[in-house]
C-alpha positions as CSV (number, residue, x, y, z in Angstrom):
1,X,0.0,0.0,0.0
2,X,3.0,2.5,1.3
3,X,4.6,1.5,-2.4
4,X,1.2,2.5,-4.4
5,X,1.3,5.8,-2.4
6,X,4.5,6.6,-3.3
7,X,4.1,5.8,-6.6
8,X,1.4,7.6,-6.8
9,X,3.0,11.0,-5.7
10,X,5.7,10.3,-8.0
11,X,3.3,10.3,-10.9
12,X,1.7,13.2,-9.8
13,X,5.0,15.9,-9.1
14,X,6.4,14.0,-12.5
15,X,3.0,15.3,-14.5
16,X,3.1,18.9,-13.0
17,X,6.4,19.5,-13.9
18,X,6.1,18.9,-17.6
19,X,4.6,21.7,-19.4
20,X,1.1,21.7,-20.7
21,X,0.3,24.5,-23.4
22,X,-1.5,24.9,-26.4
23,X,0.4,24.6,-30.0
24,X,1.2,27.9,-31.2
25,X,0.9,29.7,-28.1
26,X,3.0,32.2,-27.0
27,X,4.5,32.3,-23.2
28,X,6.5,34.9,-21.7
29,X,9.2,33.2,-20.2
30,X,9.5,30.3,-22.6
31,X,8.4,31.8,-25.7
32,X,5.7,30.2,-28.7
33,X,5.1,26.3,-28.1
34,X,4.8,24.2,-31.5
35,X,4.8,20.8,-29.7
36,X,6.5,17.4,-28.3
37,X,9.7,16.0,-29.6
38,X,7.8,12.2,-29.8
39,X,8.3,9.1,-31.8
40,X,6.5,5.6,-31.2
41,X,10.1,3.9,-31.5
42,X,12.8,5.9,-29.2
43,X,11.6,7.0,-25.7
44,X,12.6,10.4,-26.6
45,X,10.8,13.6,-25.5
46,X,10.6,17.6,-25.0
47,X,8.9,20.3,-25.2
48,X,9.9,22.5,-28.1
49,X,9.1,26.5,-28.3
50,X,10.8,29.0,-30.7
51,X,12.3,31.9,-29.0
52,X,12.4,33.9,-32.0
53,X,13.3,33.9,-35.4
54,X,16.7,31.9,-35.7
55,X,16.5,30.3,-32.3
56,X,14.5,27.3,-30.4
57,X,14.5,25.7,-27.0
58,X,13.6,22.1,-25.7
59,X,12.6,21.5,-22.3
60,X,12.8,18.6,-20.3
61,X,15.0,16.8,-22.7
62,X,14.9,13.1,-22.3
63,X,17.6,11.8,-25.1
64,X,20.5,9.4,-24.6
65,X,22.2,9.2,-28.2
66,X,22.2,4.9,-29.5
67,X,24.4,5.9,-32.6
68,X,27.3,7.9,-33.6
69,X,25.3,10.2,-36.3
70,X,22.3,11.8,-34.7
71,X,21.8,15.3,-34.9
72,X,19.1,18.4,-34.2
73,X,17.7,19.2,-37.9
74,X,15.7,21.4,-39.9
75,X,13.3,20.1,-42.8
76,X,10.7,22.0,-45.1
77,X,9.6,18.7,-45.4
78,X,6.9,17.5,-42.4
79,X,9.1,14.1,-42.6
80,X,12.7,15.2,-42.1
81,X,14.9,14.3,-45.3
82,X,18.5,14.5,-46.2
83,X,17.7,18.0,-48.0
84,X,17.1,19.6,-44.3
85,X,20.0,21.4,-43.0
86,X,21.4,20.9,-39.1
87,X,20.5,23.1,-36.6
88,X,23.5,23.4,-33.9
89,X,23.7,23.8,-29.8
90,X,26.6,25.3,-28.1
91,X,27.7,21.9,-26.6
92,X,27.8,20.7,-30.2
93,X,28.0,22.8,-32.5
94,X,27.4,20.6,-35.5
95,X,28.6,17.3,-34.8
96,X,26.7,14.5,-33.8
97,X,25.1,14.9,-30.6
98,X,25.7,13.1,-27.6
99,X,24.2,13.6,-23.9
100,X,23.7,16.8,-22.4
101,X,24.7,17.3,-18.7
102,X,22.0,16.5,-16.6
103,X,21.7,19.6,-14.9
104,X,20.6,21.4,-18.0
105,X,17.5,22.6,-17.8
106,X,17.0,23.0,-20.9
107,X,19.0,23.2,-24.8
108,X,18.7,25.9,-26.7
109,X,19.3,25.2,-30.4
110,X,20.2,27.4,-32.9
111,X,19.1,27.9,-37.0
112,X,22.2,28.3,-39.4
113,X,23.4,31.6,-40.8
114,X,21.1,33.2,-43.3
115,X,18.2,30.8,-42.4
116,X,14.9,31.5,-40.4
117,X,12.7,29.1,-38.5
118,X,9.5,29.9,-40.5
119,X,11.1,29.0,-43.6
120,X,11.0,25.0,-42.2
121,X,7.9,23.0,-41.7
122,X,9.8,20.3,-39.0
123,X,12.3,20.3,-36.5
124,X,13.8,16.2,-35.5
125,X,16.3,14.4,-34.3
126,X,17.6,13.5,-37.5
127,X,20.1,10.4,-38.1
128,X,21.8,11.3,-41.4
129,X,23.5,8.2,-42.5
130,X,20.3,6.1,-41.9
131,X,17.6,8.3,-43.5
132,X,15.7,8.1,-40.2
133,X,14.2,10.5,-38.0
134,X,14.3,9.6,-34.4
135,X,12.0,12.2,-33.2
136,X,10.4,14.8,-34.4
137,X,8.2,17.8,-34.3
138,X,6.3,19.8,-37.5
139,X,5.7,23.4,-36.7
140,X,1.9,24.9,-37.1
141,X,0.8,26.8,-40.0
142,X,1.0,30.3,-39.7
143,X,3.4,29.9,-36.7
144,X,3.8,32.8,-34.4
145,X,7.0,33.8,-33.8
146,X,8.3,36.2,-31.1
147,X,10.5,39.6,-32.2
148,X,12.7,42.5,-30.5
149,X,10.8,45.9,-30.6
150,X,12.6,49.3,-31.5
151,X,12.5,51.8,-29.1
152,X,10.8,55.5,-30.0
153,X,13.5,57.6,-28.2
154,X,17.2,57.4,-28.2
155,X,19.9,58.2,-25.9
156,X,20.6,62.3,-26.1
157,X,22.5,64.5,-23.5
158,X,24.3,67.6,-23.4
159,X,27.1,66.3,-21.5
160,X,30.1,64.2,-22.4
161,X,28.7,63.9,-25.8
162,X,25.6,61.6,-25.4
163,X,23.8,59.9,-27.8
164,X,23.4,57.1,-30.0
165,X,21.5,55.8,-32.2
166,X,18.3,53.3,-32.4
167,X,17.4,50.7,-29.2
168,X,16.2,47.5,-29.2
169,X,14.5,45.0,-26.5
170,X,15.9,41.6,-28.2
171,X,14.0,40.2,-25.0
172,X,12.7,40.4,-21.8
173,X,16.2,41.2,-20.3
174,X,18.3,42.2,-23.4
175,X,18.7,45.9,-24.8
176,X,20.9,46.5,-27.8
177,X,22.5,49.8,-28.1
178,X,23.3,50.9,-31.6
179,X,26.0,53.3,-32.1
180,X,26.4,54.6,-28.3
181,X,28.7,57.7,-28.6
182,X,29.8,59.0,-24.6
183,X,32.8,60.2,-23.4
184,X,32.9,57.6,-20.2
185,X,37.1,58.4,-19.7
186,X,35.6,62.4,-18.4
187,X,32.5,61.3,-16.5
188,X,32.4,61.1,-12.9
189,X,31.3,57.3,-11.7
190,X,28.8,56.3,-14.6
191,X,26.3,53.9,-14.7
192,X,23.7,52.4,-16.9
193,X,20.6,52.6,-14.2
194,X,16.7,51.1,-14.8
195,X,14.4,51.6,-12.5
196,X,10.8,52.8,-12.4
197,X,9.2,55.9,-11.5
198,X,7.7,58.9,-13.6
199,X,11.3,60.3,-13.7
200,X,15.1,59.1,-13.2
201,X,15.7,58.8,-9.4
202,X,18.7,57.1,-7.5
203,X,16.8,55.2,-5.0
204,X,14.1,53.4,-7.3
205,X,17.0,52.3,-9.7
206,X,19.4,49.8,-10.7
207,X,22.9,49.1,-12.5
208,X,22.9,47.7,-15.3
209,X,25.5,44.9,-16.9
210,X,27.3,46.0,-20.3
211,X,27.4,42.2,-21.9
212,X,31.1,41.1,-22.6
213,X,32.4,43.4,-19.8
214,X,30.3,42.9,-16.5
215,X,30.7,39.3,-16.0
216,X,31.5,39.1,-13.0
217,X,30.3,42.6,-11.3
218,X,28.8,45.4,-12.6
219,X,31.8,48.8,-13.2
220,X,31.3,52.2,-14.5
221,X,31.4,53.6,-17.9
222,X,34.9,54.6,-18.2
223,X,36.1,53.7,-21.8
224,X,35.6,56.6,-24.6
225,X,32.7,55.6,-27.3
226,X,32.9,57.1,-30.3
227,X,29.5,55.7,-31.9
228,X,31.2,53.1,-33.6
229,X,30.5,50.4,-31.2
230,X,27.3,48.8,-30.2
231,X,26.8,47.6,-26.9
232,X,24.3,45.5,-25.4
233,X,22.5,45.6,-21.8
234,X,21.6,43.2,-19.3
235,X,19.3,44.0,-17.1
236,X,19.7,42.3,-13.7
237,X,18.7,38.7,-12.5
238,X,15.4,40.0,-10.7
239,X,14.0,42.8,-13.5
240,X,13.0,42.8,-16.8
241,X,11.6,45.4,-19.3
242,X,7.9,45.0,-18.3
243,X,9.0,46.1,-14.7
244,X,11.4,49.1,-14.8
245,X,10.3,53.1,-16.8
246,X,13.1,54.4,-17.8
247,X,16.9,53.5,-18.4
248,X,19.4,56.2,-18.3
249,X,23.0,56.6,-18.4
250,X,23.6,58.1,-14.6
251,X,26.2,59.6,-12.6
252,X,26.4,57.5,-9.5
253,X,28.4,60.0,-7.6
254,X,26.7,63.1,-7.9
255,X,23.5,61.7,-8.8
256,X,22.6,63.3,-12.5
257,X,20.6,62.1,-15.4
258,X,22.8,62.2,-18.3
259,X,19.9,61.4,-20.5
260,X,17.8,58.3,-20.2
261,X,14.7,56.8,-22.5
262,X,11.8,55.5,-21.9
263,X,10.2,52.2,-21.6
264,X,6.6,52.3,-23.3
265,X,3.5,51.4,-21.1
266,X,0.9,50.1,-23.8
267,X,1.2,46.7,-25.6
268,X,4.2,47.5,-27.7
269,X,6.3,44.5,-26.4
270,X,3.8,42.3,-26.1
271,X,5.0,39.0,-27.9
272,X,8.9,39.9,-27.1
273,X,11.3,36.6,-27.3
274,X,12.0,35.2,-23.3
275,X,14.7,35.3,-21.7
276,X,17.5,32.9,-22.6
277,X,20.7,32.6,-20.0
278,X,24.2,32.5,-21.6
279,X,26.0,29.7,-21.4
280,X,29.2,29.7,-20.0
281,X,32.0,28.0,-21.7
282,X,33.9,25.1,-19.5
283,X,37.2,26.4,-18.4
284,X,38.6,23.6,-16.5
285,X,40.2,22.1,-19.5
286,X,43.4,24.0,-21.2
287,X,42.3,25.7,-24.3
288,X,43.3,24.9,-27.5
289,X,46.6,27.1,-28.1
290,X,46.8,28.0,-31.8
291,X,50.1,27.5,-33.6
292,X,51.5,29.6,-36.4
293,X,53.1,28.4,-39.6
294,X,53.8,31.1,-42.6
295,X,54.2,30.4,-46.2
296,X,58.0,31.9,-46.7
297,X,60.3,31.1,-50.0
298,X,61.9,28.1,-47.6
299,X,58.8,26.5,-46.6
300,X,56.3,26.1,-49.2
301,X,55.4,22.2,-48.5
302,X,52.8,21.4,-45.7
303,X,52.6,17.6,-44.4
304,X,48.9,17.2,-42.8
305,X,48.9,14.2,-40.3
306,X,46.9,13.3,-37.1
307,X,47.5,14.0,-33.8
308,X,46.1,12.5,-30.4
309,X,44.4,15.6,-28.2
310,X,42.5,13.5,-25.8
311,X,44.9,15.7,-22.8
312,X,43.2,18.6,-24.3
313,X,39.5,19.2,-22.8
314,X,36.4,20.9,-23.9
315,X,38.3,21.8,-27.6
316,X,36.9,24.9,-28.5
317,X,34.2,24.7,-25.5
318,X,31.9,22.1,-26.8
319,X,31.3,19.1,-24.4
320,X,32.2,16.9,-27.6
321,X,35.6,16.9,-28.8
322,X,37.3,15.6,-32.2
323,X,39.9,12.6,-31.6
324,X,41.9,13.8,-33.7
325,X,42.6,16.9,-34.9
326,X,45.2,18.0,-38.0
327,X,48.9,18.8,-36.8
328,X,50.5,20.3,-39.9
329,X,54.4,20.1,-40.1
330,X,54.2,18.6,-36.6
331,X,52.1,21.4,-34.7
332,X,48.8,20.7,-33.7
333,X,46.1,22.5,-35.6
334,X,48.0,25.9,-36.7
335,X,47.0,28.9,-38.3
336,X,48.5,29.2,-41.9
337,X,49.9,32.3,-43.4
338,X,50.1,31.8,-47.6
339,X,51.2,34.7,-49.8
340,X,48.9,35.2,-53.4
341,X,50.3,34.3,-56.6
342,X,52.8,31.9,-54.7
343,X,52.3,27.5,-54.9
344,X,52.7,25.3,-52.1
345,X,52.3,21.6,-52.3
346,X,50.1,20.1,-49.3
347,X,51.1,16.5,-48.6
348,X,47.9,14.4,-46.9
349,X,49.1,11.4,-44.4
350,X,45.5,11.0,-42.2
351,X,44.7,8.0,-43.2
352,X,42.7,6.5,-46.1
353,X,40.6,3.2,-44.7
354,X,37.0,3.8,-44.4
355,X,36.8,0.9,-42.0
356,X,37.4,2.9,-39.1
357,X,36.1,6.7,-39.4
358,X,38.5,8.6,-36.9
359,X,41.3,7.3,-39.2
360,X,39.8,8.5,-42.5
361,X,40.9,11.9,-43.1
362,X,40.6,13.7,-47.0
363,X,41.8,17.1,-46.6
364,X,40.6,19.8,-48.6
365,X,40.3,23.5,-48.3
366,X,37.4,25.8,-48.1
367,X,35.1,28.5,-46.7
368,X,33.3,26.4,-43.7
369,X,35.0,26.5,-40.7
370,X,33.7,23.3,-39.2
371,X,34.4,20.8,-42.3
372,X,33.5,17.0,-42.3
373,X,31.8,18.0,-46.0
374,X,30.7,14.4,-46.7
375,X,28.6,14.3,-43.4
376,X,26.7,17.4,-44.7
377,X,23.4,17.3,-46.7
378,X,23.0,18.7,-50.0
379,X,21.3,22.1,-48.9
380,X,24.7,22.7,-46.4
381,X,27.2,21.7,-49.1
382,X,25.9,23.5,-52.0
383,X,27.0,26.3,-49.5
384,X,30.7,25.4,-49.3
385,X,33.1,26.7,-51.7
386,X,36.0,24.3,-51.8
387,X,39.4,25.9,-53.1
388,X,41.5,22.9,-53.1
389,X,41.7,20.6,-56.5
390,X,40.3,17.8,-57.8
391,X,37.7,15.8,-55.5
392,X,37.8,15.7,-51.7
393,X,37.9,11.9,-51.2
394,X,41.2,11.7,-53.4
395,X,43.2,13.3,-51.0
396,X,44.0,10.8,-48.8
397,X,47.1,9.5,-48.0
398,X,48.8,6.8,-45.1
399,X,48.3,7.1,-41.7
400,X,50.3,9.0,-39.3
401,X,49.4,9.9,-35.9
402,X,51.5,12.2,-33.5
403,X,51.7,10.1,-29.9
404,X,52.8,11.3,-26.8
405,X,55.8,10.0,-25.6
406,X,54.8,9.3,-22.1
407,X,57.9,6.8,-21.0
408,X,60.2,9.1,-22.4
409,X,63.8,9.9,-21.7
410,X,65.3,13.4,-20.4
411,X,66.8,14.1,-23.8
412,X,63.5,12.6,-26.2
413,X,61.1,14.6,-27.4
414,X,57.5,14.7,-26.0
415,X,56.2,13.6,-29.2
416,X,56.6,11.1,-32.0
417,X,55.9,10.2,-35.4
418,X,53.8,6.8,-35.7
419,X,52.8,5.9,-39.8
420,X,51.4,3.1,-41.4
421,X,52.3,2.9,-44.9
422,X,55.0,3.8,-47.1
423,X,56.8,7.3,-47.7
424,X,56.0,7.2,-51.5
425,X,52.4,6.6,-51.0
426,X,51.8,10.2,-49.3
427,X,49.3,11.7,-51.6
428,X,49.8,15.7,-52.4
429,X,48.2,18.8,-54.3
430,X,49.5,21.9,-55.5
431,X,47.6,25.1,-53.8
432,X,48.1,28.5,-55.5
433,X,45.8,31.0,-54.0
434,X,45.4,34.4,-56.3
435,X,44.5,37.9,-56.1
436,X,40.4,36.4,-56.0
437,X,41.1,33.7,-53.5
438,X,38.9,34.9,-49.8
439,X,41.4,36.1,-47.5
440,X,40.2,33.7,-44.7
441,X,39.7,30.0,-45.4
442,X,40.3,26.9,-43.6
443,X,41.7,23.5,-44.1
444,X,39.9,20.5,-42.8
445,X,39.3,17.0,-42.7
446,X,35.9,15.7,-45.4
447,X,35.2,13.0,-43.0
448,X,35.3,14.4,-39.7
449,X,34.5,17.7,-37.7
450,X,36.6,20.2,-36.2
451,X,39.9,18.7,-36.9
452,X,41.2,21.9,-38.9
453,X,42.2,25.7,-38.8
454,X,42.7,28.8,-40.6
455,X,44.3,29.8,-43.6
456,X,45.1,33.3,-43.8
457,X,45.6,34.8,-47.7
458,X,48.3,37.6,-47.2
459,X,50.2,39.8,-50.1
460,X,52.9,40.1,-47.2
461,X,53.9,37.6,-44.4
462,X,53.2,39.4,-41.1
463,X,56.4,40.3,-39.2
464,X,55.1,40.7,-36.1
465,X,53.8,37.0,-36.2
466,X,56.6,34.4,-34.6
467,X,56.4,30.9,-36.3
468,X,55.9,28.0,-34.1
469,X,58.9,25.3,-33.9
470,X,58.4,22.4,-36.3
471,X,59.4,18.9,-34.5
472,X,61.5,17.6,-36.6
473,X,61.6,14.0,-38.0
474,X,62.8,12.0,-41.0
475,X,60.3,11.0,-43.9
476,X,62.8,7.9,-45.0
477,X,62.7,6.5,-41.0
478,X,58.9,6.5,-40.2
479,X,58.4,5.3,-36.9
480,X,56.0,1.8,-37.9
481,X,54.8,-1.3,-38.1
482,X,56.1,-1.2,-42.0
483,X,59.5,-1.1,-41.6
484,X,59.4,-4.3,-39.8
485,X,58.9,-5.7,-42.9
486,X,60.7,-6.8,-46.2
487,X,59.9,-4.2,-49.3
488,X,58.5,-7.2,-51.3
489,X,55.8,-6.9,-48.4
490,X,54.7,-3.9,-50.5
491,X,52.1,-5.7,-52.9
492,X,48.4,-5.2,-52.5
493,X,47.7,-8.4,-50.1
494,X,50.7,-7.5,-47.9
495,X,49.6,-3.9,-47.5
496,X,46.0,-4.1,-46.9
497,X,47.0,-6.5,-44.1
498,X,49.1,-4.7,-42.6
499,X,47.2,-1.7,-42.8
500,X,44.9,-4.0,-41.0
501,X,46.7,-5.1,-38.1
502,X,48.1,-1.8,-38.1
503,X,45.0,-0.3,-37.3
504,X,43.0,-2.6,-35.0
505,X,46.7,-2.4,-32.8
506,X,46.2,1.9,-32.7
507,X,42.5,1.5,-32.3
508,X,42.9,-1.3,-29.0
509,X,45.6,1.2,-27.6
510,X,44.0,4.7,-27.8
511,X,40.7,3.7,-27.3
């Protein structure tokens, strides 16, 4: 009976805590629901509302991943399709998803550049490989979708040259700034202040956080603007824009109104997007130091190979990091200076056997900065420019992966060399960027995410740029399995076995 009871309760706290709206309504603190993430065959679920016009959030989340591919996607289709396009978290960005931390309370997902939510008809859990939607959700006809509201006044004072241009509530806590001109190095003790009240009074208001610069407490204005800069406001933990007037740029010290604007009283921001709380990136791992390599007269090749960066957590502060990542001429993941109108030769050693996918690495070069092309559907990769020759999946090469030398002698290096294959087998294209070439692209792996870096398209080498020391090594004395054995090894049986063992060894020790 005591069991029942319990179990009974349980039901009933688990049922009030899951939301219960009507589709295509909109609610102030989570913004317009459009339905359940559900699907007969997974036991996954949510509760999906758009927070405005490029952005979504699920609640209560139930998802633990089953496969390697799954991802958060966008269809015009009801039924997702390979056509859709992936929408990405700030845990994942866009690689496969995995589990979220439990104590998320909920996962705020994100539409790709240039897109909006009302241009799609379905939003899933998408597995790309298998076709196969795992759960999903098709948004209403005629959905509503919350928007930020332009202000009627602007900031204007007579002192310290006040003023800006245009403000806008992007939600219920959030006020852009657009061109804020105010000479903050001259005024005494500063403050953006909100409060309410007919007029602008110190003991009814508040300071308020500059995004980007009050993250940890709240300091005066005391840089110069010069209108060029747009700033946005926070407003405290505890207000929002339906409960403060007025907000005004105030002198603390003497108490003064440098000029303020006002909030509007009537229905104006009815139907403004919630709330949404940053995330904060993980900083207990060591961040990912970028390397520098230039393209002088002396070096004009570039050897791509794989190195291990499991000691390296939270890589680029996603909760999902690559296994690999490119180390080019030895140093992990650089950024590349190359002159115009000048050829260098990039030599590819990631691997080449689609058995195992961390070790299948074409490189190629071009204008997304994420990469694994062949894991993106047609909609994202007619959208990439690629800049390197001939097709991405020829330029593969053998295996060679950068280890740690973790039994290693006061006079070794910290890291060696480890191939599979044979020196002559490196595959390699010429790259000659010109005067029409974009000045930023990046170099990355076809197969896998995140593995790459810049490239930086100079007409001059920056001087004020140190290079980063190469490790050196010798291409004729590869550190392997191969040299163990006689050349006449080197026919098709002999290599593909080897390459075999070769990698089912690497996989049982790093895994």
């Amino acid at each position: 009976m005591i069991s029942k009871l319990v179990q009974i309760v349980f039901l009933s706290l688990a049922a009030s805590s899951t939301y219960c709206y009507d589709i295509n309504t909109y609610n102030a603190d989570y913004g317009v629901y459009v339905g359940d993430l559900s699907s007969p065959e997974t036991d996954i679920s949510g509760q999906v509302f758009i927070v405005n016009a490029t952005t979504l959030q699920i609640f209560n989340l139930t998802f633990s991943p089953s496969q390697q591919d799954l991802y958060f996607w966008l269809d015009t289709k009801d039924v997702p399709t390979r056509e859709g396009i992936k929408a990405h978290t700030f845990e994942y960005g866009i690689t496969p998803l995995g589990s979220f931390p439990e104590d998320n309370d909920r996962v705020v997902v994100h539409v790709p550049e240039k897109h909006r939510i009302d241009e799609f008809k379905s939003f899933s859990i998408y597995s790309f490989k298998t076709d196969k939607s795992m759960a999903s959700v098709v948004f209403p006809e005629n959905v509503k979708i919350p928007k930020s509201v332009k202000l009627s006044t602007e900031f204007s004072g007579k002192r310290y040259q006040l003023r800006s241009g245009p403000l806008y509530v992007i939600d219920r806590r959030t006020i852009k700034v657009y061109g804020f001109t105010f000479e903050g190095n001259k005024a005494p003790k500063t403050y953006f202040y909100a409060g309410r009240g007919a007029s602008v009074s110190y003991s009814s208001g508040v300071k308020v956080a500059i995004r980007g610069k009050d993250e940890k407490e709240i300091s005066e204005i005391s840089e110069n603007y010069r209108g060029g800069k747009d700033i946005i406001l926070e407003l405290p933990e505890n207000y929002d824009i339906f409960h403060i007037d007025w907000i005004s740029v105030y002198c603390y010290k003497y108490r003064v109104n440098f000029g303020s604007v006002l909030v509007p009283t009537d229905d104006t921001l009815v139907n403004l997007p919630p709330y949404v709380p940053s995330i904060k990136k993980n900083t207990d791992g060591k961040p990912m130091a970028r390397g520098v390599l230039k393209g002088s007269a002396e070096r004009t090749n570039f050897t791509f190979q794989l190195g291990d960066v499991e000691h390296i957590k939270n890589l680029n502060g996603n909760l999902r990091s690559p296994k690999y990542v490119w180390h080019v001429n030895s140093v992990m993941s650089p950024d590349l200076y190359l002159m115009r109108n000048v050829t260098y030769n990039f030599n590819v050693e990631g691997g080449r056997e689609k058995m195992i996918p961390e070790l299948y690495n074409p490189l190629y070069i071009g204008d997304d900065e994420n990469g694994g092309f062949s894991e993106l559907s047609q909609n994202e990769a007619e959208r990439v420019t690629i800049h390197s020759p001939g097709l991405i999946e020829s330029n593969t090469g053998p295996l060679c992966i950068w280890m740690h030398n973790k039994d290693k002698a006061a006079n070794e290096p910290d890291t060696y060399l480890e191939c599979d294959g044979w020196p002559e087998d490196v595959h390699s294209f010429a790259f000659t960027p010109n005067e029409t070439t974009p000045s930023v692209l990046y170099y990355n792996s076809g197969n896998n995410f995140n593995m790459g870096g810049r490239i930086f398209i100079v007409d001059e080498l920056p001087e004020n740029i140190a290079d980063s020391a190469e490790v050196p090594y010798s291409r004729e004395k590869w550190h392997t399995l191969a040299l163990s054995r006689q050349r006449a090894d080197k026919v098709n049986g002999g290599k593909a076995t080897l390459a075999a063992v070769f990698l089912i060894i690497v996989t049982i020790i790093l895994a």
